[in-house]
C-alpha positions as a LaTeX table, in Angstrom:
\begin{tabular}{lrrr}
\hline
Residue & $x$ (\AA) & $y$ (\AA) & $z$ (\AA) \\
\hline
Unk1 & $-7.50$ & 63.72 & 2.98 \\
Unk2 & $-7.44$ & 61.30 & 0.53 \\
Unk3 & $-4.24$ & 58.63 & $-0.05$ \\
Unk4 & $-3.51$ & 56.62 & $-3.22$ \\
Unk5 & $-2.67$ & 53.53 & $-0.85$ \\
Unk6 & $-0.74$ & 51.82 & 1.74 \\
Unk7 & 1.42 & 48.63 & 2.43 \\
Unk8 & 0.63 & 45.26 & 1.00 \\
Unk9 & $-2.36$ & 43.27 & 2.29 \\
Unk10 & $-3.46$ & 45.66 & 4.74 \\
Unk11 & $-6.49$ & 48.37 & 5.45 \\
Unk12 & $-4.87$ & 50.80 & 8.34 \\
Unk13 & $-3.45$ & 47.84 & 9.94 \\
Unk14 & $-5.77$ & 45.13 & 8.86 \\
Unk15 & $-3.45$ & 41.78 & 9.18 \\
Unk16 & $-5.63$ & 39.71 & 6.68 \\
Unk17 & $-5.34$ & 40.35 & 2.93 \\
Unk18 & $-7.76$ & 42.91 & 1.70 \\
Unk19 & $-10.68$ & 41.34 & $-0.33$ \\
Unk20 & $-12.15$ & 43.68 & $-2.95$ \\
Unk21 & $-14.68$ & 42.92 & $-6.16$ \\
Unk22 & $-14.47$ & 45.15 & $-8.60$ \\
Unk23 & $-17.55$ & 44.96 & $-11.36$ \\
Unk24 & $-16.99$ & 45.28 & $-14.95$ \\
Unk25 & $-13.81$ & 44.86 & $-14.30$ \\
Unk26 & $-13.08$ & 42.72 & $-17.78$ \\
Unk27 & $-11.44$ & 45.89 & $-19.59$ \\
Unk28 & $-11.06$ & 49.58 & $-19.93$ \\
Unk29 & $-10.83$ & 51.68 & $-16.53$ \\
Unk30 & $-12.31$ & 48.61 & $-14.37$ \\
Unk31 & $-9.42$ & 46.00 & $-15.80$ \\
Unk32 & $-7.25$ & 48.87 & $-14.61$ \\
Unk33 & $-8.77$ & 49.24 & $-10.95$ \\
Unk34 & $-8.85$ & 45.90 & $-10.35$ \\
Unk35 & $-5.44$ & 45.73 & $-11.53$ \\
Unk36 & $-4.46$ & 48.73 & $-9.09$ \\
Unk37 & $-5.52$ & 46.93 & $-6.09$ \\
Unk38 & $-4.06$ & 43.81 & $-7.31$ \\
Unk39 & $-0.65$ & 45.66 & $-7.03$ \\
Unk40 & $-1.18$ & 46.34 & $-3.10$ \\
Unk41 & $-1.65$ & 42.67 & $-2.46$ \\
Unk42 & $-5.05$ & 42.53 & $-2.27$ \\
Unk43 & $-7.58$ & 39.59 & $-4.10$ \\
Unk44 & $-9.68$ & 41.22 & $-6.40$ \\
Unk45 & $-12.59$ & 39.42 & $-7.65$ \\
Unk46 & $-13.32$ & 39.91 & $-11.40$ \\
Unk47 & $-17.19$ & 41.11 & $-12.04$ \\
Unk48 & $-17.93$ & 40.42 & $-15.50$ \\
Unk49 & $-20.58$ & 38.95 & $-17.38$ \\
Unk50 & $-19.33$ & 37.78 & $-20.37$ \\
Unk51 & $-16.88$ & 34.65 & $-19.64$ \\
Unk52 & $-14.12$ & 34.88 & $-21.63$ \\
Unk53 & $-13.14$ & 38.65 & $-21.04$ \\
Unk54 & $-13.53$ & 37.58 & $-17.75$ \\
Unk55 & $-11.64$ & 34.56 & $-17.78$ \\
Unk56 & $-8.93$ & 36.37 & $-20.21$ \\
Unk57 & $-8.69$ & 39.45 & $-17.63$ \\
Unk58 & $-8.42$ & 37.27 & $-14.56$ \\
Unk59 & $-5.30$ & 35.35 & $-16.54$ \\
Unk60 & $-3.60$ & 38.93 & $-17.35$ \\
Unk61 & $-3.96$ & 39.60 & $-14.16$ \\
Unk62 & $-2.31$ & 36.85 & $-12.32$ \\
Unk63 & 0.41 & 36.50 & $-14.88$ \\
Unk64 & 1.37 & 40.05 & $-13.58$ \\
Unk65 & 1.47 & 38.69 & $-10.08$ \\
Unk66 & $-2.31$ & 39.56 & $-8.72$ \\
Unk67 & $-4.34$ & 37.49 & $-7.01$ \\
Unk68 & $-7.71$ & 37.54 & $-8.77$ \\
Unk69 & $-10.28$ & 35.17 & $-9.39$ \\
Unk70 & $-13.72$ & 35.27 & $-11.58$ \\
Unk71 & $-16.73$ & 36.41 & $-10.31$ \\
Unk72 & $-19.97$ & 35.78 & $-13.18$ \\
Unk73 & $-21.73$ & 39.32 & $-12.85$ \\
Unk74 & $-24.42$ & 40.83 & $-14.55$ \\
Unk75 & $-25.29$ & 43.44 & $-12.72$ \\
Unk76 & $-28.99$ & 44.16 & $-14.06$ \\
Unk77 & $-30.08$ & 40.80 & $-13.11$ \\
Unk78 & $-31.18$ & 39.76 & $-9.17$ \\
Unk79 & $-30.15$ & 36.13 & $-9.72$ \\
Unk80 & $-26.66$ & 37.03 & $-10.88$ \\
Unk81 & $-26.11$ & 39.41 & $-8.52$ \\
Unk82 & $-27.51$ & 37.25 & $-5.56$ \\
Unk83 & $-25.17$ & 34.69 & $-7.19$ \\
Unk84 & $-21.95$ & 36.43 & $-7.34$ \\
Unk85 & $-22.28$ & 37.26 & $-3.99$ \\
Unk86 & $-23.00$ & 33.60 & $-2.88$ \\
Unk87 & $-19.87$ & 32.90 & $-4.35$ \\
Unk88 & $-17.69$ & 36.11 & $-2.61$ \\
Unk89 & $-19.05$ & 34.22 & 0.50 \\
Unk90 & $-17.72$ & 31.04 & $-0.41$ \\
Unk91 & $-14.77$ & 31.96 & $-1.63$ \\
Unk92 & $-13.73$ & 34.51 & 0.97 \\
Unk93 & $-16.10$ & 34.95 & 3.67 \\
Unk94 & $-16.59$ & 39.05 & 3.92 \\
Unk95 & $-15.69$ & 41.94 & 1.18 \\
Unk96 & $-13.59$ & 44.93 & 2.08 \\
Unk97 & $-13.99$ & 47.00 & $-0.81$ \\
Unk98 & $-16.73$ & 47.23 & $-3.42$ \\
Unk99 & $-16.13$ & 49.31 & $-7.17$ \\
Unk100 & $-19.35$ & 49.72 & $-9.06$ \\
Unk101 & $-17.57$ & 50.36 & $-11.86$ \\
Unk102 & $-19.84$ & 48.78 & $-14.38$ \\
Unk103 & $-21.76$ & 51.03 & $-16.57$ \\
Unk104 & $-23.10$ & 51.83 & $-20.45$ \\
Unk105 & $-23.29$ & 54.99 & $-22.32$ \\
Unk106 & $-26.27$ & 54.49 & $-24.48$ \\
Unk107 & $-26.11$ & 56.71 & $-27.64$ \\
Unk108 & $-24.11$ & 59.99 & $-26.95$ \\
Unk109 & $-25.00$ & 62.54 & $-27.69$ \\
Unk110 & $-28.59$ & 61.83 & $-27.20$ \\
Unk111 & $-31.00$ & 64.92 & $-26.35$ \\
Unk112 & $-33.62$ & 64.73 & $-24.16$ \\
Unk113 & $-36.11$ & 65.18 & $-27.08$ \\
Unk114 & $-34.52$ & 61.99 & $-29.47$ \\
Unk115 & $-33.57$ & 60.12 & $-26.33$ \\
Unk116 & $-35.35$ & 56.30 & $-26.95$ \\
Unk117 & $-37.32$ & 55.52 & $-23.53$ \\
Unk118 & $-35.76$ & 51.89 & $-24.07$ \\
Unk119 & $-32.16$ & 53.01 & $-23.84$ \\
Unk120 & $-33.09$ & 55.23 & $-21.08$ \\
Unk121 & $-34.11$ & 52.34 & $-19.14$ \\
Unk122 & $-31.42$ & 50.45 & $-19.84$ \\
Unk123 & $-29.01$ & 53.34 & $-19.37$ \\
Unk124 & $-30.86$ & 53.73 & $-15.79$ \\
Unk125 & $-31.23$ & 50.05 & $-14.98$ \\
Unk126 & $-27.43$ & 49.51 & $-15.51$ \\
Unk127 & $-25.92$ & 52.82 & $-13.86$ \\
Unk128 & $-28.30$ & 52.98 & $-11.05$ \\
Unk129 & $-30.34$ & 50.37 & $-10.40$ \\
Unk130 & $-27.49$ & 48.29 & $-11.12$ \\
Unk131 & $-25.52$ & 49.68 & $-8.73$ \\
Unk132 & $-27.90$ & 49.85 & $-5.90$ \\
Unk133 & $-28.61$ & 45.72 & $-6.40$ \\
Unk134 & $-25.09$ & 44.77 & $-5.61$ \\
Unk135 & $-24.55$ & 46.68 & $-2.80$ \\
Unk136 & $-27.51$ & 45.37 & $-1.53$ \\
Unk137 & $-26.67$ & 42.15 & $-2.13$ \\
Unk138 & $-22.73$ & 42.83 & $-0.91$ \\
Unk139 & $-23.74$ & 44.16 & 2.04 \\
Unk140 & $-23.80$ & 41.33 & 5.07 \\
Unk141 & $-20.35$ & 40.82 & 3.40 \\
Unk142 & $-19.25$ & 44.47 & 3.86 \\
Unk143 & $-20.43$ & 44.52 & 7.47 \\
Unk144 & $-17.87$ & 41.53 & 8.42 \\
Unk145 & $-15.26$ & 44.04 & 7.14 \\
Unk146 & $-13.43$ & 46.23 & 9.94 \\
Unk147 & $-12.36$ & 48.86 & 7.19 \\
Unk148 & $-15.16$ & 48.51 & 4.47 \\
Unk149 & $-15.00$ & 50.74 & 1.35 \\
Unk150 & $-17.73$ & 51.37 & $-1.52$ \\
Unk151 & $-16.62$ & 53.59 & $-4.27$ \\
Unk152 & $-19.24$ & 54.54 & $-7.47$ \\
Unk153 & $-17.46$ & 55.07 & $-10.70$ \\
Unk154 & $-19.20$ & 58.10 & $-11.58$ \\
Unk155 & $-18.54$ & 61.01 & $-13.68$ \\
Unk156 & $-18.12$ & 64.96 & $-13.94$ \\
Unk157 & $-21.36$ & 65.51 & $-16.20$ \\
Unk158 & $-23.20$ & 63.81 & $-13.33$ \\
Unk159 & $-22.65$ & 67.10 & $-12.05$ \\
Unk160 & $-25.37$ & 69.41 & $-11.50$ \\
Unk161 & $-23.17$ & 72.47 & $-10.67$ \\
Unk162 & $-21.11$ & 72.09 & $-13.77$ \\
Unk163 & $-23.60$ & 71.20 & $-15.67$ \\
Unk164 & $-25.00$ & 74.77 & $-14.95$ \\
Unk165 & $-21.58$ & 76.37 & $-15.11$ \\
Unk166 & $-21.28$ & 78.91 & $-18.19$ \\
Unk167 & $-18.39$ & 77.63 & $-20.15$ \\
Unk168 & $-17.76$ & 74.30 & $-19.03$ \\
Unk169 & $-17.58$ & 71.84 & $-21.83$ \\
Unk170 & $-19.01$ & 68.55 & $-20.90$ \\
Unk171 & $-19.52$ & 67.33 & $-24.22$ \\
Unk172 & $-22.76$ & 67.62 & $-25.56$ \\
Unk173 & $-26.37$ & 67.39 & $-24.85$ \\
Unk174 & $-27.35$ & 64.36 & $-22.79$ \\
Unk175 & $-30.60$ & 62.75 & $-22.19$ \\
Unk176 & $-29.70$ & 59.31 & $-20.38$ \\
Unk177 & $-26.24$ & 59.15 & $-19.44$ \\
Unk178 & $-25.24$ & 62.43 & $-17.70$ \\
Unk179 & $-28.85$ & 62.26 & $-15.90$ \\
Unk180 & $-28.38$ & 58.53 & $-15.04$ \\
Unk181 & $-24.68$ & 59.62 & $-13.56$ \\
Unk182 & $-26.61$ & 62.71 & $-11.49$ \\
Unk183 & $-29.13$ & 60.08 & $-10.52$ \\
Unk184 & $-26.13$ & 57.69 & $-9.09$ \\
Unk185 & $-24.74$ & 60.82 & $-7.17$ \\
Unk186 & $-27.81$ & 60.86 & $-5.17$ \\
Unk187 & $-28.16$ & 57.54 & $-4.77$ \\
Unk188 & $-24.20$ & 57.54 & $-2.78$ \\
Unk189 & $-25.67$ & 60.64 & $-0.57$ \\
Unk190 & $-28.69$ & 58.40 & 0.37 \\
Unk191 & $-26.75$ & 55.11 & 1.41 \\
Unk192 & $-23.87$ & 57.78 & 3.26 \\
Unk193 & $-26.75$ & 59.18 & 5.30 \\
Unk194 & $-27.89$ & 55.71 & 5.66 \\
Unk195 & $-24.88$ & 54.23 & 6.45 \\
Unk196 & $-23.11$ & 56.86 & 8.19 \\
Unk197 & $-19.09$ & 56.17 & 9.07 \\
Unk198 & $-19.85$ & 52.51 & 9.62 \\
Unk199 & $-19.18$ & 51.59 & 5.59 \\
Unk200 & $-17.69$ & 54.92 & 3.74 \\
Unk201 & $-18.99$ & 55.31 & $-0.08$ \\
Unk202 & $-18.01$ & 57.45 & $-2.52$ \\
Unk203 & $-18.31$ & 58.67 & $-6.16$ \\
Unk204 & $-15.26$ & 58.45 & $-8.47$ \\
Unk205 & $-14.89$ & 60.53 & $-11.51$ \\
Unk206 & $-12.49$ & 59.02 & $-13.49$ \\
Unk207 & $-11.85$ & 61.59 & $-16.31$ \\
Unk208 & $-12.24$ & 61.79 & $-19.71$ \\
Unk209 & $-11.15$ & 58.17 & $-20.64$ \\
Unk210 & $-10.16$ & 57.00 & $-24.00$ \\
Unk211 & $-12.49$ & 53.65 & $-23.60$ \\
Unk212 & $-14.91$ & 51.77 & $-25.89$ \\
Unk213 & $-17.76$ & 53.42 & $-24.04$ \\
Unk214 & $-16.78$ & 57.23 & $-25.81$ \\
Unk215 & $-15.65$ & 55.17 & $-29.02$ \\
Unk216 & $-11.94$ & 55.78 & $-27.46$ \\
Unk217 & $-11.90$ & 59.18 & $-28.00$ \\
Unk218 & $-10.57$ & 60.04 & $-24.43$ \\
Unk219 & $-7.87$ & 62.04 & $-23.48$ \\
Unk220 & $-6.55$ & 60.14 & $-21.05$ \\
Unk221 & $-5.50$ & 56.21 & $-20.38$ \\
Unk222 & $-7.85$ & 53.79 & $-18.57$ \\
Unk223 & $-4.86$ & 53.69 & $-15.67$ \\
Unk224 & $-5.38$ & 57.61 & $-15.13$ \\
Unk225 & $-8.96$ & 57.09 & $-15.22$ \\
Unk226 & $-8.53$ & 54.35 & $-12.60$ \\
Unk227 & $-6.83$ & 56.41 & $-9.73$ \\
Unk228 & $-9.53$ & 58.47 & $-8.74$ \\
Unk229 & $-11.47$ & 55.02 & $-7.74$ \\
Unk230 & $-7.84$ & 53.38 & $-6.25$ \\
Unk231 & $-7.43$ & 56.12 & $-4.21$ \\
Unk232 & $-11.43$ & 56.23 & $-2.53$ \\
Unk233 & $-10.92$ & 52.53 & $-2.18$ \\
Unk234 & $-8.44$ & 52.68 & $-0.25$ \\
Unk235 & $-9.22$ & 55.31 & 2.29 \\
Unk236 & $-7.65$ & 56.16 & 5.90 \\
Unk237 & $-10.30$ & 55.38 & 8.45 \\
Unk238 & $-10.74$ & 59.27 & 8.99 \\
Unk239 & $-11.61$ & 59.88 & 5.30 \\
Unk240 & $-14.59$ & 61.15 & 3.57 \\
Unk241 & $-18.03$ & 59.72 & 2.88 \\
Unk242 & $-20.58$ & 60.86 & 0.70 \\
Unk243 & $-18.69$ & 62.74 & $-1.41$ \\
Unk244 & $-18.04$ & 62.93 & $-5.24$ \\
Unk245 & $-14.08$ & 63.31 & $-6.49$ \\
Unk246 & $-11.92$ & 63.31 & $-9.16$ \\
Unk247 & $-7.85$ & 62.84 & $-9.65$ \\
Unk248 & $-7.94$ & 66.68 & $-8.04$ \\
Unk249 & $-10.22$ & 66.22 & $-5.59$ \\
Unk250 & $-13.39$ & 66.65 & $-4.65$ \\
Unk251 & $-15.92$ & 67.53 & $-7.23$ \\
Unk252 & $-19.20$ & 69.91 & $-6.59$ \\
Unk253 & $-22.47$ & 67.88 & $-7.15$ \\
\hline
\end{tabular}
């Protein structure tokens, strides 16, 4: 079962305050997680890679009483990634919780048959590769946790059964982000079957979001959008792993 949270600082009991990174977490849904778990006491480092959205979230966010700090990410490159983490060590020692939240659209719609090979990479390089370099690199910081968390902001037309559900609307033809999101799925089953109940990860599905990635055309607010990822960060010790979920539950790959 999942919970949207618990006291102040604390993990199922954990006495030290919670340490979480959150990446791409400058604006939009991931300003909104990070600000979240900011709320339950926890320090939330800011992945970003551009500096002043960074810098500019990170102020926001302590002048509404969180305790965040800047973390320089750009997720697509090794030394940036290998970087932010040597800082995470530095500056805290372990990592409780992970949120690959950041992630590009590419052009949308964008069939299969248009779809430039260039913004496919990029699309895949970002959304997947992306994510599977800083958890990588995160991990000897994860292992020091006793209550370690890794959620994957992913997405309902990641989803293979809806995708090949009569009726459902998932918004148009897709031929690099929907694929890249399916491709991210299967990368979560991988590292649960890896990893087993020592370090839970899940996918998040935060909605249709009104963000700059859809042009803001969302039907919902970046803070709705951010509770399916709150709530799989911040998971009872007898929760689920390897599984994909929205603000209703879980969601059928």
């Amino acid at each position: 079962m999942l919970v949207r949270g618990r006291a102040a600082t604390t993990i199922d009991g954990m006495s030290e305050t919670t340490i979480a990174l959150v990446t791409g977490a400058n604006k939009g849904i991931g300003y909104e997680i990070a600000a979240g778990l900011g709320a339950l006491g926890w320090r939330v480092g800011v992945g970003a890679r551009d500096d002043r959205r960074r810098e500019d979230a990170v102020a926001k966010l302590r002048a509404a009483g969180a305790d965040a700090f800047g973390v320089p990410l750009d997720v697509t490159g090794d030394a940036s990634v290998a970087a932010a983490a040597a800082l995470l060590e530095e500056r805290a020692g372990r990592l409780d919780v992970l949120v690959n939240n950041a992630g590009i659209a590419g052009a949308w719609p964008d069939e299969p048959t248009a779809v430039s090979l260039a913004v496919l990479r990029a699309v895949v390089e970002t959304n997947v590769i992306g994510v599977v370099r800083v958890i990588n690199a995160m991990l000897p910081l994860l292992r020091r946790s006793a209550h370690p968390r890794i959620v994957n902001q992913s997405s309902h037309v990641g989803s293979l059964t809806l995708q090949t559900t009569p009726g459902v609307d998932l918004g148009g033809v897709s031929g690099a982000y929907s694929p890249s999101k399916t491709f991210l799925n299967a990368v979560t089953i991988q590292y649960a079957k890896e990893l087993g109940d020592t370090i839970k990860i899940n996918s998040a599905c935060p909605g249709y979001v009104a963000t700059d990635l859809n042009g803001f055309t969302g039907t919902s607010t970046p803070a709705e959008g951010a509770r399916p990822a709150i709530r799989l960060a911040t998971l009872p010790d007898d929760g689920p792993t390897g599984g994909l979920f929205d603000a209703a539950g879980p969601v059928p790959w």
